[in-house]
N, C-alpha and C positions, 0 to 999 in steps of 0.2 A: 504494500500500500504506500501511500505519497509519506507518511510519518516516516514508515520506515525507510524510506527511497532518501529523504531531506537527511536522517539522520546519519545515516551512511557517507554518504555524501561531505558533510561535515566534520566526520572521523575523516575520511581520505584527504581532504583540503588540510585540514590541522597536519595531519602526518607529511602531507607534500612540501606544507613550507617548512617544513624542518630535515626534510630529504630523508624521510624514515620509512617511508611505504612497505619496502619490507618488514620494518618491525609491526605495521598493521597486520600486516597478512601472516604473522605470526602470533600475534596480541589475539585477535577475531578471526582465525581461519573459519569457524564455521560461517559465521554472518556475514563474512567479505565472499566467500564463494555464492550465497544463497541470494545477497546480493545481486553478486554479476549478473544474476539473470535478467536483472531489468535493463539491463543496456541491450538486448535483442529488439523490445520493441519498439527502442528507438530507432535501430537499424532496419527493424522493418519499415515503420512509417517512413523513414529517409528515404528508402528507396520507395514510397509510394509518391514522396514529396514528387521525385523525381520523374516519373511517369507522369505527374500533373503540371510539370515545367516552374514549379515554384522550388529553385535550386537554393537559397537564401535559407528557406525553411528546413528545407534537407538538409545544407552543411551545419544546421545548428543541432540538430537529432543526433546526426554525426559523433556531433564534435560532446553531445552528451551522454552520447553512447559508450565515446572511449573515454571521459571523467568516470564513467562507473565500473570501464574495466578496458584499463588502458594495452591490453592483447590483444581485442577484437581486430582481427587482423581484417574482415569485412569492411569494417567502420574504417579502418585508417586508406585501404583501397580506393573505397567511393568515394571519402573525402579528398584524398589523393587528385582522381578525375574532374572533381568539383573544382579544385584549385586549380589544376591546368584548363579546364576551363575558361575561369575565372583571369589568366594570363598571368597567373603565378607558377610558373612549371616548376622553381627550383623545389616551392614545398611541397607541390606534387607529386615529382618523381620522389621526393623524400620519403612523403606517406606511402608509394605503391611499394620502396624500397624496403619499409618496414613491414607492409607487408607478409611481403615475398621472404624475409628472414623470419616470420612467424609461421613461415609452411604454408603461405596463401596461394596456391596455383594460379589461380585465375590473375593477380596481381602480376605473374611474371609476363603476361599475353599482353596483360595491358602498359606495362614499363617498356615493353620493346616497341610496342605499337605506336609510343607519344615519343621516340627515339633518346629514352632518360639514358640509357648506358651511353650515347654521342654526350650529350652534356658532361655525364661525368670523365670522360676522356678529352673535353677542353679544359676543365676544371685540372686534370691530371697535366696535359702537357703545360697549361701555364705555370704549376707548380715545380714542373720539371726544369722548363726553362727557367726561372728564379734559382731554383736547387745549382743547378749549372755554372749560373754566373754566381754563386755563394750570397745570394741573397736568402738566407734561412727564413729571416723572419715573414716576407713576402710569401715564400711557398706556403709555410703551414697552414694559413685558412684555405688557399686552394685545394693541398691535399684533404683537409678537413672536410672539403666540401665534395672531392672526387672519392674520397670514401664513403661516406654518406649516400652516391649516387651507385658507387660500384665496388666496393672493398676488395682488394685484391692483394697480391703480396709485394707486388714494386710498390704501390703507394705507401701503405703501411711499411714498409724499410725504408722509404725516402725520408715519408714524417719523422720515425724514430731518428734518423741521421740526423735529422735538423733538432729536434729534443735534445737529441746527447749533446751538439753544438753549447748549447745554450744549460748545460749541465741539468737536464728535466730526465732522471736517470731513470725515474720508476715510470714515470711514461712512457721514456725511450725504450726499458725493454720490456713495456705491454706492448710496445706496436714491433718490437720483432718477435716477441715471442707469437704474436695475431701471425703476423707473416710467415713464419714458421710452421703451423700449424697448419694454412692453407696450401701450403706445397706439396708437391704429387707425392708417392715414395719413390718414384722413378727417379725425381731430380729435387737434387739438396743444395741451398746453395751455401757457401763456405762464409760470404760475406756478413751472413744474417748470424751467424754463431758468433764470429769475430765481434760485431759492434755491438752484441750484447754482452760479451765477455769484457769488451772496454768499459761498458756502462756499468757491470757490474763490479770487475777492476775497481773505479773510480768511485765505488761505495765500501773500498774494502773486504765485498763479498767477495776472496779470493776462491771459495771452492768452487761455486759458483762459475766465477770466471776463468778455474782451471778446466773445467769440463768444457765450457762453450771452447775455448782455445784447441782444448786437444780435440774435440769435433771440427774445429774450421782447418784442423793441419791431417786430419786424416782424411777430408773432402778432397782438402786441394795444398797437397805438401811442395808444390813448385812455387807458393803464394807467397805459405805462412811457415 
C-alpha cells in the first residue's frame, strides 16, 4: 500500500545520503525485497505511458521504479531510450549500458542499434590521445566516460596508468586488476601485472608486488 511504499522509500533516501544502501539491504532484507515489488508497476504503466506518447510521464514511473529498486535493469533500458530520445545519448547509452551488465538482453539490441559502443570508442580515442601526449589529467574523464559506454581492458589499464601517475594507488590497481580479469586465458598481458606491482610496490605491499612482478617476467622475460 502507498504507507508502506512512502515508508520504504524514506529508509532508502536516508541510507543513500549516507552511501549505506547496502547496510539497508542488510538492516531490512525482508521489507527491502517485498518492497521491490512495487517498482514493476511503475515499469508497467511506463511503458503504457509510452504506447500513449506521453514520454515525460513515462520517464518519471521510470525513474520511480529504479528509486525502489535501483537493479531493474527494464526500468534503466526504457529510460535509457527515453533519454536518447530526448537528445541526451550520453545518459542513455549509460542507462542501456547498465542495463546490459545486469543480464538485460534486450538492452544489448538496443545499445548497438542507437551506435552507444561508436560513442564510447570516441570517448576512448580522445583519452588515448591525451594519454599519448602525457596529458593524465585530460584522459581520465574521457576514459571514465569510454568505460561507462564500453568497459574493456585497454581503457581500464590506461585509466589505472594515469591513477598511479598521480599516486591514486588503490584505484590504480582496481582498474588493472578490472582489466585483468576481463582478459581471455588465451592472452595475458605482462604490462597489467607490472603496473600493478608498481602501485603496489609504492604502498609497501611488497608480497603483493613480488607476485605481480614475477607474473609480468614469466609473461614476457625479454621485457622485464
Amino acid at each position: 500500500n502507498e504507507a508502506e511504499l512512502g515508508s520504504y522509500l524514506k529508509v532508502i533516501e536516508e541510507y543513500n545520503k549516507k552511501s549505506e544502501y547496502e547496510k539497508a539491504l542488510v538492516d531490512n532484507p525482508g521489507s527491502i525485497e517485498k518492497m521491490k515489488e512495487f517498482s514493476l508497476p511503475y515499469y508497467g504503466r511506463g511503458v503504457a505511458y509510452i504506447g500513449l506518447g506521453q514520454k515525460l510521464d513515462a520517464l518519471k514511473d521510470f525513474e520511480m521504479s529504479l528509486t525502489i529498486d535501483n537493479k531493474h535493469a527494464p526500468s534503466y533500458c526504457e529510460r535509457g531510450l527515453l533519454r536518447i530520445d530526448a537528445g541526451n545519448k550520453e545518459t542513455g547509452c549509460i542507462d542501456m549500458r547498465t542495463a546490459i551488465d545486469l543480464g538485460y538482453a534486450k538492452a544489448k539490441e538496443k545499445f548497438d542499434a542507437n551506435l552507444c559502443s561508436a560513442s564510447g570508442a570516441m570517448y576512448y580515442n580522445q583519452g588515448n590521445e591525451k594519454f599519448n601526449h602525457k596529458d593524465y589529467v585530460g584522459a581520465i574523464p574521457d576514459f571514465d566516460l569510454a568505460i561507462k559506454f564500453n568497459p574493456d581492458t585497454a581503457t581500464y589499464f590506461r585509466r589505472g596508468v594515469c591513477l598511479y601517475y598521480f599516486k591514486k594507488y588503490d584505484k590504480a590497481v582496481a582498474d588493472f586488476t578490472a582489466a585483468m580479469k576481463m582478459e581471455s586465458d588465451s592472452v595475458k598481458n605482462p604490462d597489467y601485472r607490472y603496473y600493478r606491482g608498481m602501485a603496489y610496490f609504492d604502498q609497501d605491499k611488497h608480497k603483493q608486488a613480488y607476485e605481480d612482478f614475477t607474473a609480468a617476467i614469466k609473461l614476457n622475460n625479454n621485457n622485464y
